[in-house]
DOVEX-389270 format. One line per 5 residues: number of its first residue (from 1); for each residue x, y, z of C-alpha. Coordinates in steps of 0.02 Angstrom, whole numbers, plus 50000, padded with zeros to 5 digits. Last residue first. Layout:
N
NUM) X:Y:Z; ...
% end
This chain:
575
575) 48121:50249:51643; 48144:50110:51764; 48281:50052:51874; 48206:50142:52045; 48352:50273:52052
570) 48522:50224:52076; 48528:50133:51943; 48480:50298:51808; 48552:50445:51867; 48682:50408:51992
565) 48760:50238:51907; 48758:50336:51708; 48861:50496:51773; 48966:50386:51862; 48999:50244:51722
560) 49022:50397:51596; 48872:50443:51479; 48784:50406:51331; 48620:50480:51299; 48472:50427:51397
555) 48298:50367:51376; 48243:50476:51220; 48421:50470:51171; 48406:50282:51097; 48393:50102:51143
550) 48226:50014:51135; 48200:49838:51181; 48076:49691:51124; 48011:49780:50973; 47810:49787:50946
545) 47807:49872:50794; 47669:49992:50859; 47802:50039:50972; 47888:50145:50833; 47740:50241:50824
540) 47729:50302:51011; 47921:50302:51048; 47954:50432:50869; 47795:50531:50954; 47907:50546:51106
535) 48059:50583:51026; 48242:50498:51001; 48219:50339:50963; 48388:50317:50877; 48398:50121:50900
530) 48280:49956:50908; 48326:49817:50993; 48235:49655:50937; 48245:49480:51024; 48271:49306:50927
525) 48175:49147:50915; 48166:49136:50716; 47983:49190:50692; 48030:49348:50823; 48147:49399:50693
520) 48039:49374:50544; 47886:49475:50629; 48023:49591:50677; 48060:49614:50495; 47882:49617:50422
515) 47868:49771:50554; 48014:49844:50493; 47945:49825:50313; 47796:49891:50354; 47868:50061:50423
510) 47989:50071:50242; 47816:50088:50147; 47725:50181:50257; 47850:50327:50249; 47954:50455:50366
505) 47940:50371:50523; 48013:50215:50430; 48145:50302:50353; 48195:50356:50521; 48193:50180:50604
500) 48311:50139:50462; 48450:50278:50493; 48439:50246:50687; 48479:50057:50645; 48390:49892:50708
495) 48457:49799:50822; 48437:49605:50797; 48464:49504:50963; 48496:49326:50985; 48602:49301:50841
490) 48593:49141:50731; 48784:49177:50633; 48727:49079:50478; 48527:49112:50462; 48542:49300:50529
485) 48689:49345:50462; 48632:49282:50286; 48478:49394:50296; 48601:49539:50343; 48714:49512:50206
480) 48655:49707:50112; 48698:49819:50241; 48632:49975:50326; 48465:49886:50381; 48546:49805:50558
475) 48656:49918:50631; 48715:49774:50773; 48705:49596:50750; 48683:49537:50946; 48775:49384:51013
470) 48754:49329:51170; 48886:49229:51281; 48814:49061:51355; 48984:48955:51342; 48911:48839:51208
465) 48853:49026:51101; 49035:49083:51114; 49115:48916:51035; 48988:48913:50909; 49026:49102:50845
460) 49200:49058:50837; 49170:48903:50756; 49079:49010:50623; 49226:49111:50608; 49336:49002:50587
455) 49239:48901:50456; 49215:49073:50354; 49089:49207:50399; 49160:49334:50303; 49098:49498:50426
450) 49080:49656:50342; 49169:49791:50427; 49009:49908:50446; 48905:49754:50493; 48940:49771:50668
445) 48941:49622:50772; 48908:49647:50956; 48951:49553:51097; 48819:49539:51253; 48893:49505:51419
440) 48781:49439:51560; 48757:49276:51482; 48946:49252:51535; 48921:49281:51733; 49049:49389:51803
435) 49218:49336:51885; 49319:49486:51833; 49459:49362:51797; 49340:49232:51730; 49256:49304:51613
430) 49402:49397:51558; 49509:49274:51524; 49359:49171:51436; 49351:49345:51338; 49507:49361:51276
425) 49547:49185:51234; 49382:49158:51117; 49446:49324:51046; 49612:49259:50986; 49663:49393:50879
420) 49683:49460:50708; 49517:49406:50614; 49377:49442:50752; 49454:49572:50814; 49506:49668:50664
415) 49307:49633:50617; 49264:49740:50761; 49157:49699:50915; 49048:49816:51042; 48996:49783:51175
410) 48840:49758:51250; 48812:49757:51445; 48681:49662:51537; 48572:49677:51703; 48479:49536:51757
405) 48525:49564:51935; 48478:49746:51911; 48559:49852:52059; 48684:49710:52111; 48707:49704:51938
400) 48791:49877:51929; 48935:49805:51991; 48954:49648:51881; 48914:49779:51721; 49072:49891:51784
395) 49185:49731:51792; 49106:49684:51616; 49118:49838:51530; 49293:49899:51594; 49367:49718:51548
390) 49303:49730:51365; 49324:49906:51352; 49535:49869:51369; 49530:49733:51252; 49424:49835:51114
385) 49564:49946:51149; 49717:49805:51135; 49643:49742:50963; 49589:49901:50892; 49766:49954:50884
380) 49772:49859:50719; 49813:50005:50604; 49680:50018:50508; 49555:49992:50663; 49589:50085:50769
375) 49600:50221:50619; 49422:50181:50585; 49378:50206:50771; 49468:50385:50772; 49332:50461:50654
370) 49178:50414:50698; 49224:50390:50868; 49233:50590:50879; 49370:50661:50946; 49365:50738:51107
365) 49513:50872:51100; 49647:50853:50970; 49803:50894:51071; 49770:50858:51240; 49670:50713:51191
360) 49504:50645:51234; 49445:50449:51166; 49267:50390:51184; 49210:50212:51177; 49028:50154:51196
355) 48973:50016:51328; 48776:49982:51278; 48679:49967:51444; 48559:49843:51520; 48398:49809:51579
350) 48322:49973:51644; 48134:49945:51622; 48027:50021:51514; 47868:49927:51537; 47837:49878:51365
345) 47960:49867:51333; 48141:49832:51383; 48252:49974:51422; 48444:49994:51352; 48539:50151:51431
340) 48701:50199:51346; 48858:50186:51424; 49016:50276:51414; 49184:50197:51433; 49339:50292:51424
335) 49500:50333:51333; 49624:50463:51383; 49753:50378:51467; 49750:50206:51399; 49885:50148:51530
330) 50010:50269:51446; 50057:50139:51286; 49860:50168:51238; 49905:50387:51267; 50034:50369:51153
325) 49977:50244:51031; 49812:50362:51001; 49949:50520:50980; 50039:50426:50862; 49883:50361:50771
320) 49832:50564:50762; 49995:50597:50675; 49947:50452:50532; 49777:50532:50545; 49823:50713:50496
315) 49948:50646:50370; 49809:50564:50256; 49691:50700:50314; 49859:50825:50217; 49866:50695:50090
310) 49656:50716:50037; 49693:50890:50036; 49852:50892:49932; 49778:50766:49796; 49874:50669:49703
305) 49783:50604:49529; 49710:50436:49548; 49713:50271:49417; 49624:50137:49427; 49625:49938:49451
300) 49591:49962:49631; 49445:49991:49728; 49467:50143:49824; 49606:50081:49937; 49701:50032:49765
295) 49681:50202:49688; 49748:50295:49860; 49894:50189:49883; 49956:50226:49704; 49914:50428:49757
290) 49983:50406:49909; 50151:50319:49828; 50144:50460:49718; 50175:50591:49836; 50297:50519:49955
285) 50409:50458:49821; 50405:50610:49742; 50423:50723:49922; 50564:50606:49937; 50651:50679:49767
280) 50641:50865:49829; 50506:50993:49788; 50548:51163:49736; 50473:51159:49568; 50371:51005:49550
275) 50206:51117:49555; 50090:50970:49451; 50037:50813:49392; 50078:50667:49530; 49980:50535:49451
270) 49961:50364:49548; 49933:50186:49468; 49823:50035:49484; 49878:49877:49375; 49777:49706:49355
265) 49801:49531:49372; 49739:49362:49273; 49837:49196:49235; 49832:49093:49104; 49702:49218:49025
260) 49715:49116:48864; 49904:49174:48833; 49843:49321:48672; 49713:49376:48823; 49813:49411:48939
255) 49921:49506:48803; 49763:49601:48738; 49719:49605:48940; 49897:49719:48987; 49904:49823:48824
250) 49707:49896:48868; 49777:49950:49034; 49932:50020:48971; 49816:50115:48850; 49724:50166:49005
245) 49859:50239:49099; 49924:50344:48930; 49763:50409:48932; 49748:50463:49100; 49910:50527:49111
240) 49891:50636:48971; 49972:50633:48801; 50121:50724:48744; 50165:50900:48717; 50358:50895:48627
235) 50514:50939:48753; 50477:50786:48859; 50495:50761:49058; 50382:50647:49065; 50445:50501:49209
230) 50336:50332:49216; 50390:50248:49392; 50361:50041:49415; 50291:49962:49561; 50296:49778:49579
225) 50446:49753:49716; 50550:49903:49741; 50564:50036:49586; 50576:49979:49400; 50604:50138:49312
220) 50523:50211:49134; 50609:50370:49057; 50478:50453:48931; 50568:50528:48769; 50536:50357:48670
215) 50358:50377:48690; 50260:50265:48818; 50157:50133:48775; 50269:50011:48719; 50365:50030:48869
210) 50226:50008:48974; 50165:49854:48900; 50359:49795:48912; 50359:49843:49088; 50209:49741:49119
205) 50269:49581:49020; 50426:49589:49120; 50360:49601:49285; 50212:49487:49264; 50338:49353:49192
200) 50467:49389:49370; 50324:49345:49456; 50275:49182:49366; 50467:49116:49421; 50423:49181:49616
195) 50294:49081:49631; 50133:49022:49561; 50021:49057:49727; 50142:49149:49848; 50216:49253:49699
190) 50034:49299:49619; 49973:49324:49781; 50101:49452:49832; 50066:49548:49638; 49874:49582:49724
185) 49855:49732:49616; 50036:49785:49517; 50096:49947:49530; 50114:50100:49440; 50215:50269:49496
180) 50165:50395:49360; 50262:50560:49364; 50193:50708:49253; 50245:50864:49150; 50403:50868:49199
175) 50485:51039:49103; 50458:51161:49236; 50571:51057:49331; 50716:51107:49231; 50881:51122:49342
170) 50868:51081:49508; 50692:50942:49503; 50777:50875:49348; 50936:50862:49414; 50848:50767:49567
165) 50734:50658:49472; 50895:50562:49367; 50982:50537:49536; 50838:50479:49614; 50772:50372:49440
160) 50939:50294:49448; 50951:50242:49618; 50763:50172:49607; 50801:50039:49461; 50846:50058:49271
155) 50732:49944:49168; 50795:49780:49071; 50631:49699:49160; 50707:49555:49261; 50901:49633:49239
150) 50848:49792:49340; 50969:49925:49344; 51049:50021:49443; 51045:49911:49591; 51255:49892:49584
145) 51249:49738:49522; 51081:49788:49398; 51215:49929:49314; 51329:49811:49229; 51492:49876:49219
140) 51581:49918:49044; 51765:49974:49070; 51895:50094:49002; 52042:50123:48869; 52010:50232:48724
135) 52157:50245:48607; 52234:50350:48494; 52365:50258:48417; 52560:50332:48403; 52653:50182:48429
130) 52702:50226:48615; 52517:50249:48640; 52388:50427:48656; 52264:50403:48787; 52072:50422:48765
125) 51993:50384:48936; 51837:50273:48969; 51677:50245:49055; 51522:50137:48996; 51383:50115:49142
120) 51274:49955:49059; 51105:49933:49081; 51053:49742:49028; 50905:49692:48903; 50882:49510:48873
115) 50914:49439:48699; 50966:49278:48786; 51171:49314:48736; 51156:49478:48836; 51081:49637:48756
110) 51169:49806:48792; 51062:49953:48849; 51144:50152:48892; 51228:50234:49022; 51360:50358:48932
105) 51546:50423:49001; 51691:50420:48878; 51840:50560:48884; 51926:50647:48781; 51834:50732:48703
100) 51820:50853:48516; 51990:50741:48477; 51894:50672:48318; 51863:50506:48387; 51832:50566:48562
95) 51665:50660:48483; 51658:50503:48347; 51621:50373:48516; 51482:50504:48572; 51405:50490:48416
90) 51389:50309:48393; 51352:50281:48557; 51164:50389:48542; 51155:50302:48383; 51168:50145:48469
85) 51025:50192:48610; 50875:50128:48510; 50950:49978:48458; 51015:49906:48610; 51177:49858:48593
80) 51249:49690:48583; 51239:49645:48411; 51273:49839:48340; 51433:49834:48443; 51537:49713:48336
75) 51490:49829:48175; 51521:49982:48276; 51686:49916:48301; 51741:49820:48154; 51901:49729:48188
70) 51873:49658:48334; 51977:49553:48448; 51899:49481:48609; 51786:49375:48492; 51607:49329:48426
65) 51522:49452:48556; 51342:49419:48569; 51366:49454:48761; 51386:49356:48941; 51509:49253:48856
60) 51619:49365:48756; 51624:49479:48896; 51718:49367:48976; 51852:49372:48892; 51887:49540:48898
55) 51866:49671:48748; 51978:49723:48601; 51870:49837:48476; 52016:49885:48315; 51918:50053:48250
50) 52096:50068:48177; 52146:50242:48225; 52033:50232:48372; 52101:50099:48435; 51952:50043:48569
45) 52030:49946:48741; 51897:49839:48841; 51879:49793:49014; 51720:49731:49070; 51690:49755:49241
40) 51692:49637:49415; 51862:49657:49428; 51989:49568:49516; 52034:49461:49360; 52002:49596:49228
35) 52167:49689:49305; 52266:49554:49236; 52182:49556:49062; 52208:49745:49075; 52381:49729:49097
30) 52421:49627:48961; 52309:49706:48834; 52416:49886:48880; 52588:49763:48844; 52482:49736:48667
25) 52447:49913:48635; 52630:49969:48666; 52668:50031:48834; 52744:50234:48835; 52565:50320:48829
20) 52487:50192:48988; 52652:50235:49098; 52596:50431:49061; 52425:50417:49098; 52471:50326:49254
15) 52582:50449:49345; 52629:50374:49499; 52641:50444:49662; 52495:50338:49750; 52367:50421:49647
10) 52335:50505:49463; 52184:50440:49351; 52059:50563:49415; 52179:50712:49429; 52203:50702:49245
5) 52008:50673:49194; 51983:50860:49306; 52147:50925:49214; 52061:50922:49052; 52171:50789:48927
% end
């Protein structure tokens, strides 16, 4: 026996190896049965002289094994291992048969009595008895109680892919040709909806379409929840990602299909392909998790490659939603109001203003709203900004009304608003902390969120039209639900977009159909606004139209409350 296997069995001043050589095979039985009480493992004893298999008790119940005494090792063994892995036993158990080791260490499958696959850990020591017998003395743990192992799918869990990824990533990481982390679309509803029961079936008839996709060679994991790891790290050249996704794909509806389509789902996954050497396990997880995240924010039920660039704007705007909660958490230092000037026609006349946010930070600059409104918006911090504008909009509109009594602001309102908070609440609070008039404020609904008008919703919208507060449907052209906004949601003011008022300078075709649309409009009882009139001989043709108000840089561009006060209110109120 090495010295290293020595040391390991040595402690408290007492030399165990050589206690276990002088007890005869049945006093060693005795002692293990009494160590099998305080042990969560299975303790066997293997004569290799004999091939005599003596295992616990209660092994015999959890397993396919007839008895504790067995004459016929491998022949007791090939009903409880997995058959793919007994060969892989076989051998190891002749090494410390012929005195080539002496020791026993292998992770492999067993089967439990419901032909389920379990990981097993299998250690042992050959040790030499009073009677002469060579014998192997250890213990079988289950892997799944110490999350090594999954017992749902019969897949080895996270710990074991980290410790399998990081000898791979030190010693051969040229030879990983691709990790595939997989995951279930919409698994959460399948739990909340049929339960946790008809989860556990998704899981195990995924990870056996994976595994029967999949060559023997590739290691499969079950990580957290639905998401399952593919590792190739083969000798032999082996298929692609790609294809190897799709065949999984075509695996998952044959077997829908074979049950009826009892139930439905789909799998998105994320290819990490390349340059492993140097990287570390987390960078992995990282990696591929983007890549998953990436396939179901583009659609899901796909697969995506990882892409450096697209990770590095990933990371750019996860570091630019720190700064954004910074500077929200400092009194919203950094963010302010600009207003855009909104004139009625055909006289021109200063009626109201569109309140804009703009955001400047020490580290990024003036950003523009195209691209930190979206991340407002992701991450839910939309709800305390569109707060803040709310209450700068409305005491800065009952100022300037003492300029324009029948002056209005617009602002602006994202879906995250109307889904995640209690709007009605927010503005009543506001209404009547700032003490302005409700029809003075003007709320906009973007169509770039999309807008499900639901029950909720539409009581929402109810609620706000009883208490005299506009509603305007803003961008109007860019979507397809428009017509539907107009009949369910029954706006006062359609604005039409920059993007179609260009069309419409650029072709007859497009120009009649804005006309046909404030002809419709008008029909119904509501106002038009029209935006991104930016030239005179844009004003002149677009008038033609006969819109009710014109917004656009022609008559001012955005600008702070100051800027916007001294230049436009504090003049005669007409442009």
């Amino acid at each position: 026996m090495n010295r290293h296997n020595e040391k390991g069995i040595r402690g408290n001043g007492m030399d165990y190896l050589e206690t276990l050589q002088n007890m005869s095979l049945e006093q060693i039985r005795s002692v293990i049965e009494i160590m099998q009480q305080t042990s969560d493992a299975y303790m066997y004893i293997l004569d290799l002289n004999t091939d005599t298999y003596m295992v616990a008790e209660k092994a015999t119940k959890r397993f396919p094994i007839d008895a504790t005494v067995n004459e016929d090792c491998m022949k007791t063994l090939k009903k409880v291992v997995y058959p793919a892995d007994h060969a892989m036993l076989a051998a190891d158990l002749e090494k410390c048969r012929s005195g080539e080791k002496d020791e026993h260490a292998l992770e492999y499958r067993w089967l439990d009595r419901k032909n389920r696959v379990v990981w097993v850990s299998c250690k042992g020591i050959v040790v030499t008895g009073a009677e002469g017998h060579r014998l192997l003395i250890g213990a079988v743990s289950e892997l799944g109680k110490k999350a090594k192992a999954d017992n749902i799918t019969g897949l080895r869990r996270e710990v074991r892919f980290r410790l399998n990824a990081e000898a791979l990533l030190r010693d051969k990481p040229a030879s990983i040709r691709f990790i595939m982390r997989v995951g279930i679309d919409n698994f959460k509803e399948i739990n909340e909806k049929e339960g946790v029961e008809a989860g556990d079936e998704v899981l195990q008839e995924l990870s056996q379409c994976i595994l029967d996709t999949v060559d023997e060679s590739v290691d499969v994991y079950r990580l957290v929840a639905d998401e399952f790891m593919i590792v190739n790290a083969a000798d032999v050249e082996t298929r692609q990602p790609l294809e190897i996704y799709r065949q999984i794909q075509k695996k998952i509806v044959s077997m829908l299909k074979s049950k009826e389509y009892s139930r439905f789902y789909t799998v998105s996954a994320g290819v990490l392909d390349r340059d492993f050497a140097g990287r570390s396990v987390e960078e992995l997880m990282r990696y591929t998790e983007f890549a998953l995240n990436e396939a179901k924010r583009n659609g899901k039920n796909q697969m995506m490659v990882f892409d450096r660039k697209a990770y590095d704007v990933y990371l750019e705007r996860l570091n630019m939603r720190k700064a954004m909660r910074r500077d929200i958490n400092d009194e919203f230092r950094g963010f302010e109001v600009y207003y855009q000037p909104i004139v009625s026609t055909p006289d021109y006349k200063l009626i109201g203003a569109e309140a804009l946010l703009r955001w400047h930070n020490d580290e990024y600059g003036n950003v523009s709203p195209a691209v930190f409104i979206p991340i407002l918006e992701e991450s839910g911090l939309i709800i305390p900004v569109g707060r803040y504008v709310l209450w700068e909009a409305a005491r800065i509109c009952k100022k300037w009304k003492e300029y324009i009594p029948e002056f209005h602001v617009n602002v602006n309102l994202s879906y995250v608003q109307l889904y995640r908070s209690d709007l009605m609440k927010d503005v009543e609070k506001c209404i009547r902390e700032v003490g302005i008039d409700p029809g003075s404020l003007v709320l906009e609904l973007t169509e770039s969120g999309y807008i499900e008008t639901n029950e909720r919703i539409k009581e929402l919208f109810k609620d706000l039209k009883e208490r005299k507060i506009d509603l305007a449907l803003d961008d109007f052209g860019t979507g397809y639900s428009n017509m539907r906004y107009l009949k369910e949601i029954d706006v006062k003011t359609v604005k039409i977009d920059r993007s179609f008022v260009v069309q419409a300078l650029q072709n007859d075709y497009d120009y009649n159909i804005i006309r046909h649309i404030i002809n419709m409009v008008h029909s119904l009882g509501s106002v038009v606004c029209m935006e991104g009139i930016e030239e005179k001989e844009e004003l002149v043709k677009m008038m033609a139209t006969k819109p009710d108000m014109i917004q656009g840089y022609y008559f001012g561009k955005p600008s702070p409350a100051e800027r916007f006060e001294e230049e436009f209110l504090q003049a005669t109120g007409s442009l």
